[in-house]
Each structure stands twice: as C-alpha cells, then as structure tokens.
C-alpha positions in Angstrom: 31.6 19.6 11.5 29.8 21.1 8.5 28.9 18.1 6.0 31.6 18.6 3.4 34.4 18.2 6.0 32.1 14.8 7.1 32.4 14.1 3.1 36.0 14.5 3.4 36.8 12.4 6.4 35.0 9.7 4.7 36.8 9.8 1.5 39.6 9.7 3.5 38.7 6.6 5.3 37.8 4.5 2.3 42.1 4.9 1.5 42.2 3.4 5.2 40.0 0.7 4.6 41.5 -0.7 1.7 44.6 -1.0 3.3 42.8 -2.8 6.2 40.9 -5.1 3.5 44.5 -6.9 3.3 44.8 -7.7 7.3 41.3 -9.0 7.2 41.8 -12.5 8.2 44.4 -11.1 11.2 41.9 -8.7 12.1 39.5 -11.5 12.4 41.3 -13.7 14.6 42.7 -11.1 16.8 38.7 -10.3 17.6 37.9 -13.4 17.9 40.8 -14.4 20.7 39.6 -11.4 22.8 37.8 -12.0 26.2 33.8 -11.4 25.5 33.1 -7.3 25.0 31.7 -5.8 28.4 27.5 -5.7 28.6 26.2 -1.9 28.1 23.0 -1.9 27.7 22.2 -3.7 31.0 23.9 -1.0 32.7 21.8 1.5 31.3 18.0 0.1 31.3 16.4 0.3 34.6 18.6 3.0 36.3 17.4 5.8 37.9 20.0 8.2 37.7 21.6 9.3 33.6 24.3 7.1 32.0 27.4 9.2 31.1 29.5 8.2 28.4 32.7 10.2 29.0 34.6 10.9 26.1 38.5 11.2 25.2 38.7 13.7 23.2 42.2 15.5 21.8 40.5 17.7 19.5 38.3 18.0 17.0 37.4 20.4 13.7 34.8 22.3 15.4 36.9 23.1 18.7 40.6 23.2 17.6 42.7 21.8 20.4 41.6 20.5 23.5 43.7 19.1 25.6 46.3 17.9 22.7 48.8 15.8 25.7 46.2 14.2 27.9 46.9 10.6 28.9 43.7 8.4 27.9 44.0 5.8 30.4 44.7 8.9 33.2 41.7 10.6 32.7 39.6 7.2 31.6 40.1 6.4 35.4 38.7 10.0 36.3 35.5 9.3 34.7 35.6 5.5 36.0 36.0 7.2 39.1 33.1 9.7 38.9 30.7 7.3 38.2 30.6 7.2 34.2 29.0 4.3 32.6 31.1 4.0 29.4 34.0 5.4 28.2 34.3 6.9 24.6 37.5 7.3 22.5 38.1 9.0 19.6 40.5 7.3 17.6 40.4 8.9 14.2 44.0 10.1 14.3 43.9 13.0 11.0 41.0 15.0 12.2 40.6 14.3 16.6 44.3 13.1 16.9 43.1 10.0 17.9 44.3 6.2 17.6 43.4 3.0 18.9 46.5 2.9 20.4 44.1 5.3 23.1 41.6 2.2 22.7 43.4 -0.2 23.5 45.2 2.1 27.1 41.7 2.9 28.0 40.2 -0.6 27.3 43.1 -2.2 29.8 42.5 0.2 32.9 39.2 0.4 33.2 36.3 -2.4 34.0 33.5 -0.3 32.0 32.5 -0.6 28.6 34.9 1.1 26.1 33.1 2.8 23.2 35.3 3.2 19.5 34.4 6.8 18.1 35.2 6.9 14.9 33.8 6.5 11.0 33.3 3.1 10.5 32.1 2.2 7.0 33.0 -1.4 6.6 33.1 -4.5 8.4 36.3 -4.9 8.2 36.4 -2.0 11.3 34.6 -3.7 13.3 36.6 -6.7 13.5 39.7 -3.7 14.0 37.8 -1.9 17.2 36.9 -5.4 18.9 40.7 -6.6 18.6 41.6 -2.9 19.9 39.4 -4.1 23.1 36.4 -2.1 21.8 33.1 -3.0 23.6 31.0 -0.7 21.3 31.1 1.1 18.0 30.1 4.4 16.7 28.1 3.7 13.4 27.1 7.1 12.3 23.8 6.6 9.9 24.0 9.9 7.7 27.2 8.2 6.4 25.8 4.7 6.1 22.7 3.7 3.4 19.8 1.9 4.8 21.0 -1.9 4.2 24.9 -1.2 5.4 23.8 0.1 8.1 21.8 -2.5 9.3 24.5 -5.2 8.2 27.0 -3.6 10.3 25.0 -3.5 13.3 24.0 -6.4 13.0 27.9 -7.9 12.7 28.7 -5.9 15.6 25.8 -7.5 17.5 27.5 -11.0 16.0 30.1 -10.4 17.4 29.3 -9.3 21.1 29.7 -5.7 20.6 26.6 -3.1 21.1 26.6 -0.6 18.3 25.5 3.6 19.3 24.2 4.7 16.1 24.1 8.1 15.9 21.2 10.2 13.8 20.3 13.6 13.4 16.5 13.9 12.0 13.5 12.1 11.9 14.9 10.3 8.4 18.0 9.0 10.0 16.3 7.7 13.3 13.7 5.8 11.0 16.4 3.9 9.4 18.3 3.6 12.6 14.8 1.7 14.2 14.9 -0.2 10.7 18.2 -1.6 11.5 17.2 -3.1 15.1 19.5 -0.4 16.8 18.9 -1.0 20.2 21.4 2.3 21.4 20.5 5.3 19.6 22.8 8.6 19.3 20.8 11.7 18.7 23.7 14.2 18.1 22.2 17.9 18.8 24.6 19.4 16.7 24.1 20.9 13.2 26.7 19.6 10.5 26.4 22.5 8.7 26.5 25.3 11.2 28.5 23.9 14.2 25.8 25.3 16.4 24.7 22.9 19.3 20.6 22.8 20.2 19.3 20.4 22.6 16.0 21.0 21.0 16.7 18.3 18.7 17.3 15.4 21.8 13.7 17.1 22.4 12.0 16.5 19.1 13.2 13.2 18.4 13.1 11.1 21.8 9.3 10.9 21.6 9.9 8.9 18.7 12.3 6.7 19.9 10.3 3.7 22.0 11.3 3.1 25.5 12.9 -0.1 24.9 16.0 1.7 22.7 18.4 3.1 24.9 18.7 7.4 24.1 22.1 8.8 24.3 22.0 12.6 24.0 24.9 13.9 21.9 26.7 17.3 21.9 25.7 20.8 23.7 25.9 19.2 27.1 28.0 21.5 29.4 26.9 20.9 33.0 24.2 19.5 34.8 21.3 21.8 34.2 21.9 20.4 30.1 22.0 17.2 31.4 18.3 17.7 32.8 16.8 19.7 30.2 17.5 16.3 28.1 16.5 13.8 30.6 13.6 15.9 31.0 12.8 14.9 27.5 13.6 10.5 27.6 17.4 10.7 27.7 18.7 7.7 28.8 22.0 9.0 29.3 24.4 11.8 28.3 27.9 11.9 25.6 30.2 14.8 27.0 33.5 15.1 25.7 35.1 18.5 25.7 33.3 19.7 28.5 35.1 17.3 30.7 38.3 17.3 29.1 38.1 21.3 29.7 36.7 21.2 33.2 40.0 20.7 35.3 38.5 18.1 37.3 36.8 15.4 35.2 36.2 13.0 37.7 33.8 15.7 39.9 31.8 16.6 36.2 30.9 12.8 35.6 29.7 13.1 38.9 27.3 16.2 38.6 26.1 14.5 35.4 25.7 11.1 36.8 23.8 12.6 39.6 20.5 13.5 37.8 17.9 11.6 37.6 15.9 9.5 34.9 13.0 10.3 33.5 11.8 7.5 31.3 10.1 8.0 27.4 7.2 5.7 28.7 4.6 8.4 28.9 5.7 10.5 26.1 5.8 7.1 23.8 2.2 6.5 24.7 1.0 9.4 23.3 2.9 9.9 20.5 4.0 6.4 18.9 1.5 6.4 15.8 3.4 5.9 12.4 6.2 4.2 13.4 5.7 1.2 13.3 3.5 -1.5 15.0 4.3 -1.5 18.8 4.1 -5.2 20.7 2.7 -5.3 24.1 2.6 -8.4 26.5 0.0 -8.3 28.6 -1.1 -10.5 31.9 2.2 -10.7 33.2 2.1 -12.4 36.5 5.3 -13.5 37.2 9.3 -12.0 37.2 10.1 -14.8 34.2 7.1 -13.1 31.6 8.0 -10.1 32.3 11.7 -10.5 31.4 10.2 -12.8 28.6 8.8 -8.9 27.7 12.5 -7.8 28.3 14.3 -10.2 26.3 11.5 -10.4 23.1 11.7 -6.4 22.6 8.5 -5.9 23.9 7.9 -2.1 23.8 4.4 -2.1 26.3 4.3 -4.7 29.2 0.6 -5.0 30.9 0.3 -6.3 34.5 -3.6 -6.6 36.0 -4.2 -4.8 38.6 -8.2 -5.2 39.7 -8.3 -8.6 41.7 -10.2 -11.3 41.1 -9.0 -12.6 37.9 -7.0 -15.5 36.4 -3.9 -13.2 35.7 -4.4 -10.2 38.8 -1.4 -8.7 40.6 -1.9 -6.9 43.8 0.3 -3.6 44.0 3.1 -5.1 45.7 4.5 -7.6 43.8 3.9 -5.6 40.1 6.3 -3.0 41.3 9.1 -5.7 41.2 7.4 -6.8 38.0 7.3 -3.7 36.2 11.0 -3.0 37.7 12.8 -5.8 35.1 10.9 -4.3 31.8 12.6 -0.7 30.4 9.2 -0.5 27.7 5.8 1.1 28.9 4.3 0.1 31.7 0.7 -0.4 31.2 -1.6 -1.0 34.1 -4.7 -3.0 33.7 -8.0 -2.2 35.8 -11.7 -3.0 35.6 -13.9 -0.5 37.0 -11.6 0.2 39.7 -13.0 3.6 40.4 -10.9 7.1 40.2 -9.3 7.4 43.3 -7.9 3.8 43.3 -6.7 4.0 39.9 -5.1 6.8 40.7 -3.3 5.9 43.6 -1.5 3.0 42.2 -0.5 4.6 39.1 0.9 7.3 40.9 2.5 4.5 43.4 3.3 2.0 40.4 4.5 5.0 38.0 2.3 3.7 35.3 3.0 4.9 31.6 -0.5 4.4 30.6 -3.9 3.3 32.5 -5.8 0.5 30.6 -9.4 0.7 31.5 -11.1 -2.7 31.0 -14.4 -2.8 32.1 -17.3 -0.2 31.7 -15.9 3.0 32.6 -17.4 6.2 31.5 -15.9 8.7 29.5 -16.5 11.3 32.4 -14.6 7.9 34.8 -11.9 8.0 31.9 -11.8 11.8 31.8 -11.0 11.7 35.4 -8.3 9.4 35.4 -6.5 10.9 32.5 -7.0 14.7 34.5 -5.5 13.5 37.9 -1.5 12.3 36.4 0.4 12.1 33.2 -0.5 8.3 32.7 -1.9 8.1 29.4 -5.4 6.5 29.1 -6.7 3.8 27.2 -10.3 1.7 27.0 -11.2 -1.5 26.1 -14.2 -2.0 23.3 -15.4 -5.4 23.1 -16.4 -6.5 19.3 -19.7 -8.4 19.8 -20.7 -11.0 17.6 -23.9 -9.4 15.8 -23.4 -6.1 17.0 -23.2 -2.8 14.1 -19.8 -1.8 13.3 -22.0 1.7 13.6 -22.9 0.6 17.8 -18.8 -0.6 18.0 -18.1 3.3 16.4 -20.8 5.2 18.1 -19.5 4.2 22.0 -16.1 4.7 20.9 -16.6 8.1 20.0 -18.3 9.3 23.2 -14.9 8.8 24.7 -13.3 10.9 21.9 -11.0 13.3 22.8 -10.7 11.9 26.1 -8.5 9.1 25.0 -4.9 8.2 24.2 -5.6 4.6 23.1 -8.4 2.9 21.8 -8.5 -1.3 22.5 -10.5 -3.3 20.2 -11.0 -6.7 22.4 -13.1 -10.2 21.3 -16.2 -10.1 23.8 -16.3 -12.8 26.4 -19.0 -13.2 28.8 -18.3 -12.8 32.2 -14.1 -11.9 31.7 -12.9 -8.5 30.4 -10.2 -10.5 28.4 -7.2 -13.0 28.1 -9.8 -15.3 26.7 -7.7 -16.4 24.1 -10.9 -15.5 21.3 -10.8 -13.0 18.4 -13.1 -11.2 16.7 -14.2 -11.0 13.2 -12.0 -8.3 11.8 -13.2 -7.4 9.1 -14.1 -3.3 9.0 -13.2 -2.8 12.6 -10.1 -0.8 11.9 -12.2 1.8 10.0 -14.2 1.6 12.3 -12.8 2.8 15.1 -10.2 4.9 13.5 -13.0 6.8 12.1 -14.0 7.8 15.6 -10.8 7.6 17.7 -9.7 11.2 17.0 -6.2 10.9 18.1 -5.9 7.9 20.0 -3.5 5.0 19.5 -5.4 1.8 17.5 -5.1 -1.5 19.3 -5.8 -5.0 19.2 -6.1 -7.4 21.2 -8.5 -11.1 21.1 -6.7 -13.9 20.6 -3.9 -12.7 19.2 0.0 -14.9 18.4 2.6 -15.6 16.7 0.8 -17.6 14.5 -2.1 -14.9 13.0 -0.4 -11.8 14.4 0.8 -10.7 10.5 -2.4 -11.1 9.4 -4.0 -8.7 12.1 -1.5 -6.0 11.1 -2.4 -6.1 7.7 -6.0 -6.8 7.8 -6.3 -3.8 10.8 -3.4 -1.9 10.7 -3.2 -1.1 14.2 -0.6 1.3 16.3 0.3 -1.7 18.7 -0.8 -5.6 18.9 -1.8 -7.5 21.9 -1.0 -10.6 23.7 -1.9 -12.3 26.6 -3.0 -16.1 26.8 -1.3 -16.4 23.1 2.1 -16.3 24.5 2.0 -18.7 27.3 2.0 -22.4 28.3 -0.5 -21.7 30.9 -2.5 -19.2 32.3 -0.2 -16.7 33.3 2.9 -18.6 32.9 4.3 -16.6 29.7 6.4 -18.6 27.4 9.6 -16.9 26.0 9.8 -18.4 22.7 6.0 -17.5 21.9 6.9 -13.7 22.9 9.6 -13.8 20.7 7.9 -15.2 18.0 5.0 -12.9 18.8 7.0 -9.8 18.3 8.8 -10.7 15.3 6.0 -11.9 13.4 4.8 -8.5 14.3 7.3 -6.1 13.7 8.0 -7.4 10.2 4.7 -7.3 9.0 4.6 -4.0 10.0 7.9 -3.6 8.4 6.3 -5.3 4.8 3.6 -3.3 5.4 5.7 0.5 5.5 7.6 -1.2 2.1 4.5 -2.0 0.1 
C-alpha cells in the first residue's frame, strides 16, 4: 500500500482508538481472564525446516478481493493441517475486511499461535487482541516513533504476548533492535510502488543477529521464494494471498514448510560491525550454560573443542550443546591443526572457528579456505610488550581474518583465566591493523566491569567465560544475564552520546 493510504489507515485508527480508550478497564480484564498466550518463538528457534505464518486474508488495497467469503476458522485448520507454525489474521475491517470476530474463530480451532494483523498504535490494542485470543501482535515500526514502539513491545511482552515487528530499511530495523524485538518482520514490499522484491529480506537479514527470529514478508509465491529467502537467514515465511488463492491451502503450507533452514550465523559473523556490541558466552561445558546463553540473549556461544583443558568438549557432546543456542556457534581450538579443525566444523556446523593458540596466518588462511566458518584469532596483551609488537602480529594475519580477539596473557592456558589486560590503547591498536575484522575482547571480563570495556575499547562483541560462573565451567544464569545487559546498554549509551 503506497504510504499515503498507510497515512490514511492510521488516521482512521486514532477515531477507533479513542472510542476503545472508554472500554479500557473491560479490555483489561477481559486480557487478563484469558488462559496464557501460546509460546512462538520456541517453535521457531532451533528448527530445521522454515516457519510459515499462514495468513487470513479477505482482501487488501494492493490486491482487491481475495477470497471475500472464506471461513477463517475453515481454512485456519488447512494451514494447521499443513504444517504452519502460526496463524495470521487480518482484522482491520475498512481496508482487509477483517475483524476480530475472525480472531477470536481462528484463536478457538486451532492449538497454534494466533497472530493479530492489524495497525496497532496504542496500548489500549493490545489489551483488545489478547482478550480476542491473540497470541501475537503486529506492531508495524514505520508507524510507530522510536520510544512507542519500544513501550508497546514491551507491554505486549508484559503481558505474555510476542510482538512481529515489521520494518522496511536499515532505519526501521535499527529501532526495531533498539526496542528488544525479539521477532522481526522484514516486509519486501515497497509502500510506495506496490512492487514486491525479495532483495530486501536479502539486504537486511545479515543485519539482524541470529538470536532474533526473521520472518520474511510479502512476494512469497511458492517454494522456490521460500528458499531464495531462507537462503539468506529467514527464519520463517508470512504468505497470505498466495494461499488463500492456491485452491488447496493446506498442500501450499506444506511445500513451504518443507524447506529447509539455513541459519544467519555465518553471515552475522562477518558482517555484525556497527550494530551494536554483540555478547558471547564462552566455555560452555554443560546443556544448563548453554541455555543460560539461550535465556540471557547471548548472540555468540563458544564451546572448546581442543582437549586437555579445564572447560574442553569432545565433539560429541557440543553437538547437543550447540543444539539448545539459536546465536552463533563459535568453536574454540588450540593449534588443532587444518584437517581437524575442519572436520568438526564441518561435523559441528560451526559459525565461526576461534583459533587460540599459535596458528599461522598461512594455518588460519587454511581454515578459513576449506568452509564458510568464519575465522577468528586470539592475541594475548602481554604485560610489557609494545602496543606496536600487539599491532605488528595482528597485521600479518590481515586480510585473512574475520575477527580479531584481544585476550589477557596467561602462562601455560590460552584463556578462561579470569585476568584482564591493561586496556588502555589496545583498541587503536588493533583496529589500526585489523582491516575488516570484527574487534573483540575478552580477559576477565563481567558484569561488573563489562560497561567500562565497551567504552574504554569499543569493541564489535565482549567476552565471557570464568566471569559468568560459580565454578569452572558451571555457568551461572544470573551473571549471564547480568553480563549481557550491562553490555548491551553501554553500547546502547554509547550509539546515544
């Protein structure tokens, strides 16, 4: 829809909402007496095959009439039946020919998550779509200023429900990321034109980290669209008139819901500068840290891989390990050789290959030329040694590189030492001579001094080991926690000032 009809559908929702504003208090307590809303993003992280949110969909400005007398909860249990993961609604009656009388049918006869499509623009919706039976809402970010739009997602998360917030461009993902949105929209369609271009899924999912869920929006016909935007870090698929068109709805979930995941993990590795700090847990040896990783919003989880040391995890068991975290799986190894590296990040699927010991840059080069892992390699920061030496060895790797890991020296152990390093001038440092590569730290780092390290070295991502745990290798939850937030909003003061 071209942007002054979006202009007029809002305008005509602020005359709904003020007649809403005086059921308030009802609208409350009906929300409030409803059975808790349906999980979605379980359902979505960790699968191997695409999501499908199958839509209900009368009509619509763009498309004219649909299918003007199809029965919601009818074809609801089509795409229940296919295999779809959610179910979306429109129920913005003037323009789609919506209501949530549609809701509330669909909500009743199936036993997945329900999405509300619509134009919400105050809380007083929200509190409308969960008493409707409304699992999620649509909260559409080109409509919504920075600060509302991270109040309402934040009341929808209040109050059980999983908020899709839908962007456009680079601008509107940022302040969808801002706002904690952990299900992100990207609609591939042009508000001004109409036209449809999955080119847009593919610009902006390498921006989006791997622990946000991806829903691809719009210009998805059949299968071979599907893939062409899994390809690119779709998590899973909104089709609507498609579906409602194809004369057998319950077979085109199916054909969707048959292809296959690919995951933004690699693609994040490379490309995450600028947007903010990313938090990686590393040393997990056990199935609690690394849904302690999980839970905290961890975006990079590291599991050692080279025996021998305090925190190492033969092949085996990380592949469970790495199977309950949807960030970037990071392999650890020291001077593990080529072929062996290679073998268990082809077996393990790794993201990225952290090198930790004293590989050369033609070892490294290797490794990075025999998969798509991304690379990284540790640089210990000596006590007494030149900032020129610590710059010098990083740039004979240069150009080699995807990530460059500033670490406290430790005689004798590669890291998890719990030290730190003197800080001062090391981010210049190695920045000066990284090329392209990711910045990260590491050396003693938690939630109590992680701020600091952000603004005294402005890295791309932060990392902890012994500084989240009660023991060694027994990661404590409430430190990661802690250890990510502290992060993520001094990198957020940071952006500000």
């Amino acid at each position: 829809m071209a942007d002054g009809i979006l202009d007029r559908i809002a305008a005509s929702k602020a005359e709904e909402i003020s007649t809403l504003r005086a059921r308030r208090k009802d609208l409350a307590r009906a929300a409030r007496d409803m059975p808790p809303p349906r999980p979605v993003l379980e359902g979505l992280r960790g699968r191997r095959q695409l999501g499908v949110f199958a839509e209900v969909k009368r009509r619509s400005p763009g498309a004219g009439d649909i299918d003007p007398q199809l029965e919601p909860a009818e074809l609801a249990c089509a795409y229940e039946a296919g295999g779809a993961t959610a179910v979306s609604v429109l129920t913005d009656g003037p323009w789609f020919g919506g209501s949530l009388a549609d809701l509330g049918a669909v909500a009743r006869a199936v036993g997945i998550p329900v999405l509300r499509k619509d134009f919400v623009l105050d809380p007083v919706q929200l509190a409308e779509a969960r008493a409707a039976g409304a699992d999620m809402v649509l909260l559409i970010a080109r409509l919504l200023d920075g600060p509302l739009l991270a109040d309402l997602e934040a009341e929808a998360r209040e109050m059980g429900m999983t908020a899709l917030v839908e962007v456009h461009d680079e601008r509107e993902l940022a302040a969808a990321l801002e706002a904690e949105a952990a299900l992100v929209g990207v609609n591939n369609r042009d508000l001004r034109t109409f036209a449809t271009d999955l080119a847009v899924t593919e610009r902006l999912a390498r921006h989006v980290p791997p622990n946000v869920v991806l829903v691809s929006e719009s210009g998805i016909a059949e299968a071979k669209d599907a893939r062409r935007v899994a390809e690119a870090g779709a998590d899973a698929v909104l089709v609507g008139e498609a579906l409602v068109r194809s004369g057998d709805p319950r077979a085109g979930v199916a054909a969707l819901a048959a292809v296959e995941r690919r995951g933004r993990g690699r693609v994040w590795a490379r490309w995450k500068r600028g947007r903010g700090v990313g938090v990686k847990i590393c040393g997990v040896t056990e199935a609690a840290g690394a849904r302690a990783a999980e839970t905290a919003g961890a975006s990079f989880m590291g599991v050692i891989l080279s025996p021998g040391y305090g925190r190492s995890v033969p092949v085996e068991r990380a592949r469970g390990l790495y199977g309950l975290f949807s960030g970037v799986r990071v392999g650890v190894f020291v001077d593990a050789g080529p072929g062996r590296v290679s073998r268990a990040a082809e077996e393990l699927a790794l993201d990225v290959v952290q090198l930790h010991g004293g590989e050369s840059p033609e070892t490294a080069a290797r490794i990075a030329d025999a998969g798509p892992w991304a690379v990284w390699k540790s640089f210990s920061v000596k006590p007494g040694r030149s900032l020129s030496r610590l710059a010098r060895e990083v740039e004979a790797y240069r150009g080699v590189l995807d990530g460059v890991l500033a670490d406290a020296w430790h005689d004798g152990a590669p890291g998890g030492t719990g030290r730190s390093f003197a800080w001062a001038g090391v981010g210049d440092a190695v920045r000066e001579c990284a090329g392209e590569a990711l910045f990260v730290v590491a050396g003693g780092l938690g939630p109590e001094n992680v701020a600091a390290a952000v603004g005294a070295l402005g890295p791309d991502v932060v990392d902890a080991s012994s500084g989240v745990e009660s023991a060694v290798g027994v990661k404590d939850a409430a430190k990661a926690f802690a250890f990510v937030e502290a992060a993520r909003r001094a990198s957020a003061a940071g952006r500000r000032n």
